[in-house]
C-alpha positions in Angstrom: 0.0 0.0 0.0 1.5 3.4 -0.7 2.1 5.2 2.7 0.0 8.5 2.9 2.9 11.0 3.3 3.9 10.2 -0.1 0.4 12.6 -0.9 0.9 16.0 -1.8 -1.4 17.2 0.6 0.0 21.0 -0.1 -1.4 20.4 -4.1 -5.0 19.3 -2.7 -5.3 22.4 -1.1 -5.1 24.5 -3.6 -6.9 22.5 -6.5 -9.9 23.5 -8.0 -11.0 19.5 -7.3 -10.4 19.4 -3.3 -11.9 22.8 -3.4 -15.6 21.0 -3.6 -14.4 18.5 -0.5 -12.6 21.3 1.7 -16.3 22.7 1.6 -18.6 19.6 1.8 -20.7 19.6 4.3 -24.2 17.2 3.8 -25.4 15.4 6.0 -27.2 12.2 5.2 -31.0 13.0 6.1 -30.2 16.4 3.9 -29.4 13.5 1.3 -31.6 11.2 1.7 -34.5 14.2 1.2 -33.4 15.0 -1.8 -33.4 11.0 -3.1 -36.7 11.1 -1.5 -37.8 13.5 -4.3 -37.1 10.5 -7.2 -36.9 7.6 -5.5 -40.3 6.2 -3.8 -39.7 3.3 -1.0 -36.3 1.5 0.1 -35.9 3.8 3.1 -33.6 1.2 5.0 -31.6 1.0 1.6 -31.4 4.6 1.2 -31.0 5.5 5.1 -27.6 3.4 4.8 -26.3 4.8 1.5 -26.7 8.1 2.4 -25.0 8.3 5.0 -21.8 6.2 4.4 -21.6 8.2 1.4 -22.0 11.2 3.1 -19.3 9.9 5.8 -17.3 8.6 3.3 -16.6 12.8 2.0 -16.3 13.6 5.3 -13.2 11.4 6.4 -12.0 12.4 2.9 -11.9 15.7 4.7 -10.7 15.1 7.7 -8.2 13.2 6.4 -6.9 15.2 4.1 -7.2 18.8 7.0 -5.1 16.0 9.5 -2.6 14.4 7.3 0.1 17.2 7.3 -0.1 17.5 10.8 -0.3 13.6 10.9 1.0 11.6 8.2 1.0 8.2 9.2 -2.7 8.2 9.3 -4.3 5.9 7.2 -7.6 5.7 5.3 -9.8 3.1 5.6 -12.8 3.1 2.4 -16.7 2.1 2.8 -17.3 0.4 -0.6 -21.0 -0.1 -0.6 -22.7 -3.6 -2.5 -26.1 -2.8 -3.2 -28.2 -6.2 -3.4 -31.9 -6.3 -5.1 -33.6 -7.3 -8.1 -33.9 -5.9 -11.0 -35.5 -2.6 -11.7 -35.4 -0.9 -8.1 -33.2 1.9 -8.7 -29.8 0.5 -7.6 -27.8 2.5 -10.5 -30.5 5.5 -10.9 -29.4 6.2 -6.8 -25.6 5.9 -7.3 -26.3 9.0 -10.1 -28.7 10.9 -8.3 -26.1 11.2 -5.7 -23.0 12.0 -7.9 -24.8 14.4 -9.7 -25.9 15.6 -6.3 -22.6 15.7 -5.2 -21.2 17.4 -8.0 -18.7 14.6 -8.4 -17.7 12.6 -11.2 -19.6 9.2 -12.0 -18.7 6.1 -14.2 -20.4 3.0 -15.0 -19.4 -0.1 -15.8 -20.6 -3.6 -16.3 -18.8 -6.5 -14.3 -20.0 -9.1 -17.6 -17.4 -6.8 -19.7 -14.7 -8.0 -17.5 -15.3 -11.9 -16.8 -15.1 -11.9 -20.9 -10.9 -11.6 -21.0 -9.9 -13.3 -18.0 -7.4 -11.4 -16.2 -8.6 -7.7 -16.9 -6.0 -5.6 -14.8 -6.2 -3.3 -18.4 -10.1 -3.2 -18.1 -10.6 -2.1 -14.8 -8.3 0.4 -15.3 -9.5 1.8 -18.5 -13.1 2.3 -15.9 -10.5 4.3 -13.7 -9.4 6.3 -16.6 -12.9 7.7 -17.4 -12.8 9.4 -13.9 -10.7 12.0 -15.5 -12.2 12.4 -18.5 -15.6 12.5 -16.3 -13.8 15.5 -14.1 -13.4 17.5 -17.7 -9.7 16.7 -17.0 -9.5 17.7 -13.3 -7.0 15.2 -11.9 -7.7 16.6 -8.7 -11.3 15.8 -9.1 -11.2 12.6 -10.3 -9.3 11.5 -7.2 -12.5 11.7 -5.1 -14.9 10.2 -8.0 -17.5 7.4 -8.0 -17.6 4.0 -9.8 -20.2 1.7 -10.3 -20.0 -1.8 -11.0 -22.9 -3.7 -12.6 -24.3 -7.0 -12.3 -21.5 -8.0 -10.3 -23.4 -11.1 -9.2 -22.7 -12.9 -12.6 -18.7 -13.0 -11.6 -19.1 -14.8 -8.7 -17.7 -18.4 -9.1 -20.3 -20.9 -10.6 -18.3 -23.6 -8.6 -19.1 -26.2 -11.0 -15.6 -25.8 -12.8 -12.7 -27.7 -12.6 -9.2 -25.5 -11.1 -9.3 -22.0 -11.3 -12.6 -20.4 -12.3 -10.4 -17.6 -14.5 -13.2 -15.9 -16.2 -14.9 -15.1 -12.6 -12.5 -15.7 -10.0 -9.7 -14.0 -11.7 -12.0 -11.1 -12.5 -12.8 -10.5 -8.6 -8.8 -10.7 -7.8 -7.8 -8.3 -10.1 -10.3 -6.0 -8.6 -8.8 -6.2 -5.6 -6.0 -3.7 -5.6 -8.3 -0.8 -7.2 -11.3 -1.2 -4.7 -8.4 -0.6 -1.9 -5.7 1.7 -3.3 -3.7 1.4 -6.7 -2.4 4.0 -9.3 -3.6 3.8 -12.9 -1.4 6.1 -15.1 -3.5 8.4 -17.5 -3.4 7.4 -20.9 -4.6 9.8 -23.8 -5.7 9.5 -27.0 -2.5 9.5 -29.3 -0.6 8.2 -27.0 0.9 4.8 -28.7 0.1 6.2 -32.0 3.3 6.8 -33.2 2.9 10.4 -34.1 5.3 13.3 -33.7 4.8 16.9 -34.3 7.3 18.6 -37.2 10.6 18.4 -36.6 10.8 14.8 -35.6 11.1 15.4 -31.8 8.3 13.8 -29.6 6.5 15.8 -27.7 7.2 15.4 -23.5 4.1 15.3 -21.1 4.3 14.8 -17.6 3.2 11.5 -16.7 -0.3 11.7 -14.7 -1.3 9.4 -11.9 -5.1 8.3 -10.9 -5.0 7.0 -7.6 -7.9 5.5 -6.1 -7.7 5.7 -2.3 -10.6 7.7 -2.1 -12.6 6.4 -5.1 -15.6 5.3 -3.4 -16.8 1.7 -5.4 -20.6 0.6 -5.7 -21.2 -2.9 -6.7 -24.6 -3.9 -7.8 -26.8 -7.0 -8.7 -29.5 -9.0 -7.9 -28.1 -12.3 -6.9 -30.6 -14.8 -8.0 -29.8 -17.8 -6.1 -28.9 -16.0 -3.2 -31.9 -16.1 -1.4 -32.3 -20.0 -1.6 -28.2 -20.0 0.1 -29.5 -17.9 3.3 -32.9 -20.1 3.3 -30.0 -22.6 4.3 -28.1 -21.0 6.8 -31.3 -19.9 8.6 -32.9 -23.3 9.3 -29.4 -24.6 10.1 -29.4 -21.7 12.6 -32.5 -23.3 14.1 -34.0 -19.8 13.0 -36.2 -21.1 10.6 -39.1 -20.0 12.6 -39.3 -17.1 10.3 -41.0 -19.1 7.5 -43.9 -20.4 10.2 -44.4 -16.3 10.6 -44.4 -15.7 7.1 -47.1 -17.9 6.4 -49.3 -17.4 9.0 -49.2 -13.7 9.0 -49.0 -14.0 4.6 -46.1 -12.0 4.7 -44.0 -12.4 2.2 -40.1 -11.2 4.3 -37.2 -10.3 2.1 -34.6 -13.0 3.1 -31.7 -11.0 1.1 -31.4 -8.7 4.5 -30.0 -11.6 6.3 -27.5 -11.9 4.4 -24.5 -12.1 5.8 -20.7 -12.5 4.5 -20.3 -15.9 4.7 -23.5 -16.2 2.2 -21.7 -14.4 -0.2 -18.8 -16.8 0.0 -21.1 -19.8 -0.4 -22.3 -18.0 -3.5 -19.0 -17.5 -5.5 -17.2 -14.8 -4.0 -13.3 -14.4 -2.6 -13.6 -13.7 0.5 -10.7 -10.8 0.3 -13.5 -9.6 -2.7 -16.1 -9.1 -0.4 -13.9 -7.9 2.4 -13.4 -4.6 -0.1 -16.9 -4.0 0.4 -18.0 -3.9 4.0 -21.3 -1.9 3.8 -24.2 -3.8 2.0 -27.3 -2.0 1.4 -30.3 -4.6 0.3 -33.3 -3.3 -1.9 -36.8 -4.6 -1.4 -39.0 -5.5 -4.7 -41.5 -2.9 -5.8 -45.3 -3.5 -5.5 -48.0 -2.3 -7.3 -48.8 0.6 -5.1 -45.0 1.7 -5.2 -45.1 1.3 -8.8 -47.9 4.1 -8.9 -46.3 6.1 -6.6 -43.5 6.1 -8.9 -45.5 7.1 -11.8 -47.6 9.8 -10.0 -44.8 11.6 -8.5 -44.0 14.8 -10.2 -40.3 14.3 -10.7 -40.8 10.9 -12.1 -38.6 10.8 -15.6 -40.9 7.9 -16.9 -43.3 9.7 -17.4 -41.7 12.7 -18.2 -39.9 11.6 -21.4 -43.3 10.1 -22.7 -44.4 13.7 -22.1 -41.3 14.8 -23.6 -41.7 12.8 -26.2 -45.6 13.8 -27.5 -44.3 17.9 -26.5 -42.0 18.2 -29.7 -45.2 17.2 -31.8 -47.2 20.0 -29.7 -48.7 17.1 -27.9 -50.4 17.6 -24.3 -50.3 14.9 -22.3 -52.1 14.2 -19.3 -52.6 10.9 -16.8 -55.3 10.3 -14.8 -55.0 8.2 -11.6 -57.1 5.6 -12.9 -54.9 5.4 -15.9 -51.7 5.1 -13.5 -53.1 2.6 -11.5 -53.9 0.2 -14.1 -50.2 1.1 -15.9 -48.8 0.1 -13.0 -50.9 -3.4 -12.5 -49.4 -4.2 -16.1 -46.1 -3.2 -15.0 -46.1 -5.2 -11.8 -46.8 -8.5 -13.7 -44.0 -8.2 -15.7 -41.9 -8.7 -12.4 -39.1 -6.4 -13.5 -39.9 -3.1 -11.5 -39.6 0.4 -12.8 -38.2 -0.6 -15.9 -41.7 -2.3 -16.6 -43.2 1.1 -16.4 -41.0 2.2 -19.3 -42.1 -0.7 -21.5 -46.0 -0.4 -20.8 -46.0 3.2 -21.2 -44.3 2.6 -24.9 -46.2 -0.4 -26.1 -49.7 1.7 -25.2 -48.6 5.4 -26.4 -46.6 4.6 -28.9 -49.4 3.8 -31.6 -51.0 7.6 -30.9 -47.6 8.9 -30.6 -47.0 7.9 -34.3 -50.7 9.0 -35.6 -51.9 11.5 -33.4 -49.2 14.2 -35.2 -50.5 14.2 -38.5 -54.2 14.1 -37.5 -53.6 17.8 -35.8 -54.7 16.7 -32.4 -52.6 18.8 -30.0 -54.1 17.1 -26.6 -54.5 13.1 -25.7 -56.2 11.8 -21.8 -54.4 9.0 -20.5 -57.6 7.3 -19.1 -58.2 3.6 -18.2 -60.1 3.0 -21.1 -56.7 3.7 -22.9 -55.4 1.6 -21.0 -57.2 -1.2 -21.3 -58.1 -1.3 -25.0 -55.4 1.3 -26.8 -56.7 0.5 -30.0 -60.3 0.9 -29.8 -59.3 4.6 -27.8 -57.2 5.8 -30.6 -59.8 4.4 -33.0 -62.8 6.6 -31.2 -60.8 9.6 -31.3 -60.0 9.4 -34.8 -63.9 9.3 -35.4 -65.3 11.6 -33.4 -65.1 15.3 -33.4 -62.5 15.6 -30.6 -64.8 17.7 -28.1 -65.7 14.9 -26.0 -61.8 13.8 -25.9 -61.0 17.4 -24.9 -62.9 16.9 -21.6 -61.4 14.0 -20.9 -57.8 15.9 -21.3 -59.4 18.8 -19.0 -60.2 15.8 -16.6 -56.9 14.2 -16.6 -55.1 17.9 -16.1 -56.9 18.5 -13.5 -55.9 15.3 -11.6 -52.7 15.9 -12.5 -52.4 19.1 -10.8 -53.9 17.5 -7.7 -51.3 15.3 -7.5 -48.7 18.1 -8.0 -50.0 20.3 -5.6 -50.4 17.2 -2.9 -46.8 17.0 -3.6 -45.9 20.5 -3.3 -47.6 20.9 -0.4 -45.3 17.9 1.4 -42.3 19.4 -0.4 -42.9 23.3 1.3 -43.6 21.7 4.9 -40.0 20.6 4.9 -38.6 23.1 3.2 -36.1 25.7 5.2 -36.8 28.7 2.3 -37.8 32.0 3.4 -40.5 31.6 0.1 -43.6 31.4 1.0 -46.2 29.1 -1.4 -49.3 31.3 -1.8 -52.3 29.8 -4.5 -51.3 31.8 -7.1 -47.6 30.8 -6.6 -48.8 27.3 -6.9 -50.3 27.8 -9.6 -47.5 29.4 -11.4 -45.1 26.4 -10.7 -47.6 24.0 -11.8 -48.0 26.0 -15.2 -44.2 26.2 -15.4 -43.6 22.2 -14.8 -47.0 21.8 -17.4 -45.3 23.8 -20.0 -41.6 23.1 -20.1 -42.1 19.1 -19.0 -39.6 19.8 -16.4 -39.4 17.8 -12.9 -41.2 19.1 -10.5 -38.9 20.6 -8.2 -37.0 22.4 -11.3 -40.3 24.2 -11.9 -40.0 24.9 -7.6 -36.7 26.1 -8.1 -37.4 28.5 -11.0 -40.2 30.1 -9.3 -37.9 30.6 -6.9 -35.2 32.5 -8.5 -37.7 34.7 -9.8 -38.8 35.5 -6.4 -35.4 36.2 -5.1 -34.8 38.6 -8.1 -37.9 40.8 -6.9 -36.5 40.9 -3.5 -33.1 42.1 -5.0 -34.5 44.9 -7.0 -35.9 45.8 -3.6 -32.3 46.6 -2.9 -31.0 47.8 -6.0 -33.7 50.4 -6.3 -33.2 51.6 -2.3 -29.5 51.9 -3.2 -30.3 54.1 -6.9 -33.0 56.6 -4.9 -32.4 56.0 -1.3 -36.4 54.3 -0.8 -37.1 51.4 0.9 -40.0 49.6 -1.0 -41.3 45.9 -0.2 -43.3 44.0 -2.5 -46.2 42.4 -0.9 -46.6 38.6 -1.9 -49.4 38.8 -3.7 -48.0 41.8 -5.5 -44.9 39.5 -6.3 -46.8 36.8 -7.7 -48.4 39.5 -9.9 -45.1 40.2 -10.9 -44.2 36.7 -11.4 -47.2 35.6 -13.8 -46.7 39.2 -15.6 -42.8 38.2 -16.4 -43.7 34.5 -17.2 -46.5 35.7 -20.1 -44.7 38.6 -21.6 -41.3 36.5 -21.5 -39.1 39.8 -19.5 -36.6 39.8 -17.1 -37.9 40.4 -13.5 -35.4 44.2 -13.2 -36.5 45.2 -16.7 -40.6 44.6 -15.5 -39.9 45.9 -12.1 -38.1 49.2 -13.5 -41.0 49.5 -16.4 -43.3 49.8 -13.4 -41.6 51.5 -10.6 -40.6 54.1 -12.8 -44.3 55.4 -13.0 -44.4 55.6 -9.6 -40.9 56.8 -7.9 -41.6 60.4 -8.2 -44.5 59.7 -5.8 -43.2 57.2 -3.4 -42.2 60.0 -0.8 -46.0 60.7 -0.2 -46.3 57.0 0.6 -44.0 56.2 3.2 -45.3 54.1 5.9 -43.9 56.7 8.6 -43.9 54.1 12.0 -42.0 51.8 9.2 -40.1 54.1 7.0 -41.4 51.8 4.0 -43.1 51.5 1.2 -45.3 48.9 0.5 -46.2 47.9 -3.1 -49.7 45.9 -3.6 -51.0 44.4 -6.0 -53.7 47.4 -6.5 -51.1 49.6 -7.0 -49.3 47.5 -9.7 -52.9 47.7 -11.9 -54.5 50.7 -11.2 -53.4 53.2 -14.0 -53.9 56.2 -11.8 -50.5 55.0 -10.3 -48.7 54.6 -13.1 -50.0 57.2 -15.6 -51.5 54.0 -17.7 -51.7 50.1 -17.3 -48.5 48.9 -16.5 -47.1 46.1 -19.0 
């Protein structure tokens, strides 16, 4: 192992990369609300990720604030496995946290490797991406993230005959990188045999990935794995847990007893799964978590089929009816979310492929869509489209109760200053309705709009020495005024306030020394000289 004086510590600080990690400071519920936003269920799974992740940053610190003073310290890595079956949102959590995090993210698939044998050069190439991921910030990339995919299929079959090379040797030469090795950059002429004029080559100092603190992920749903720690638990005389699952018809998850030794039975070095001391199991989705997924505002499923209809000048709107019986469909199919991708494009895809050349700008997502796609795009092609417009006002209108049901949760727990009126609900939803954003972008945007308002507040105090204060409501008029008419929020605000600045003096509040702006005196024109906007 290399010792960790041989670190230039004095480089870290004063990289653009360790910047980001000097500063960290998350905590893991702060985290794990913001997963919450995308990912519905596995709490326990996301409780644990979240915060070794988030402790895993926060040694990195430490570490790296107490390593001049003490050198000799060492640093000891949390690789997470993340057990479940398929379609749960293993990989989709590892990227919602890099991104997150602001740190760079590869993938890579474990079957890749058990295809060569030995793949010391494989691994590495993975390693390399970290720096092409960090835009070239060597820095950067020392404090990346990697994710390895179905990792369960390299785990020894233990039917084979000597060494198992194309499994066994893949998990050994994985060893050194999970713990600490150095991969030298390579880039892309390097090898080529090319030299610039003059027949000198070119000299570039060598560059040197090291991945003490690349955090691995390791992912996969171990099929089989269940049946090993059925096993282990009825040798354990615990298998007392079957006779409670069938008389109280539940079905338990037996992957969250798994232990290391399980792991070992089921084809892994044991050194392999010592590199990866946290495991974090996932629990399969049901039906009613498949809805959930699907109603949630910030769900990309159904997003991108929105997405997808919008560059046509396609509306589309889901009822909960619809949802529900998308997600029965899904559920049968046994592969979680990734189910809801598949039913969503066998039933849309039909309208999405006739609806733009019939001039139909608006399509309801009902249950009768649902359940017979082609009669429902068959009726709308007869009928005068009046009838189908209600049924589009019908399904919008769920939809916004769903939004605002989830806006409402998202502003009890929010720490903002911003405070959601029913006009400023409105103008989110409209926002998320119209760009097919998620729905805490269209939050966020509202917000920043907001904030502007309140910092003209100061920029026009500062130009004529008068403290004004927009009232809420007046804001929100504001708001909805720059959001039509497509301004900036200063250009609007100075259109208007200029109408009125040679009268503020007469309007002083004179306990407050302030001006308060209201809505009334945004419209009425004996303000401003005429209508404002």
């Amino acid at each position: 192992m290399i010792k960790p004086n041989t670190i230039k510590i004095e480089k870290g600080f004063h990289s653009r990369g360790f910047k980001e990690i000097e500063e960290f400071s998350l905590t893991p519920l702060e985290l794990e609300e913001y997963l919450d936003r995308y990912v519905i269920g596995q709490k326990e799974a996301k409780a644990l990720i979240c915060t070794k992740i988030c402790t895993h940053f926060h040694k990195i610190r430490h570490y790296y604030l107490g390593a001049k003073r003490f050198p000799e310290l060492e640093f000891v890595k949390n690789n997470i496995l993340m057990i479940g079956p398929t379609g749960v949102g293993k990989t989709f959590i590892i990227k919602l946290i890099s991104k997150k995090l602001g740190v760079p993210f590869v993938k890579g698939d474990a079957t890749k490797f058990s295809e060569t044998g030995y793949v010391g050069g494989d691994i590495e190439d993975l390693i390399r991406e970290l720096y092409w991921e960090a835009n070239e910030d060597l820095d950067k990339a020392h404090f990346g993230m990697i994710f390895l995919d179905e990792i369960d299929k390299i785990a020894s079959s233990g039917e084979s005959v000597g060494p198992d090379i194309s499994r066994t040797g893949v998990q050994r030469a994985l060893l050194k990188p999970l713990e600490e090795t150095k991969v030298e950059i390579k880039f892309p002429q390097d090898g080529l045999g090319g030299e610039p004029e003059g027949g000198f080559p070119k000299k570039r100092k060598r560059l040197f990935l090291n991945t003490r603190f690349v955090l691995f992920v390791a992912g996969g749903a171990f099929q089989g794995l269940e049946e090993i720690i059925k096993k282990r638990l009825k040798k354990s005389k615990l298998g007392f847990i079957a006779e409670v699952e069938s008389e109280k018809e539940v079905k338990l998850n037996y992957m969250k007893f798994v232990i290391p030794e399980d792991l070992v039975s089921y084809g892994f070095e044991r050194e392999f799964i010592g590199r990866f001391p946290v495991v974090a199991v996932f629990d399969p989705l049901t039906e009613d978590e498949l809805y959930a997924i699907l109603a949630n505002p910030n769900s990309v499923i159904v997003l991108n089929k929105k997405r997808d209809f919008k560059v046509y000048g396609i509306d589309l709107a889901f009822t909960n009816e619809a949802l529900k019986s998308i997600a029965l469909k899904a559920y049968k199919h046994g592969t979680g979310a990734r189910a809801l991708v598949s039913v969503l494009e066998k039933l849309l895809t039909p309208f999405e492929r006739v609806l733009p050349s019939k001039g139909i700008n608006y399509l309801a997502v009902t249950k009768e869509l649902v359940e017979d796609p082609e009669g429902y795009l068959a009726s709308i092609l007869n009928s005068s489209g009046e009838s189908f417009y209600e049924f589009y006002l019908k399904a919008l209108e769920e939809e916004e109760e769903r939004f605002n049901k989830w806006l409402k949760a998202e502003f009890q727990r929010g720490k903002d200053k911003f405070e959601l009126t029913p006009k400023k609900a409105e103008l989110i939803f409209e926002i998320y309705k119209n760009r097919e954003i998620e729905a805490w972008k269209a939050v966020e945007e509202l917000k920043f709009l907001w904030h502007q308002v309140k910092n003209y507040e100061k920029v026009f105090e500062h130009r004529t020495g008068v403290k004004v204060c927009f009232t809420e409501n007046a804001i929100d008029e504001i708001i909805e005024a720059v959001l039509k008419k497509n301004w900036g929020v200063f250009a609007y605000c100075e259109k208007v306030m200029s109408r009125l600045e040679y009268r503020l003096k007469y309007l002083i509040d004179e306990k407050s020394r302030i001006i308060y702006i209201t809505p009334q005196m945004l419209k009425r024109s004996s303000f401003w000289g005429q209508e404002a906007g």
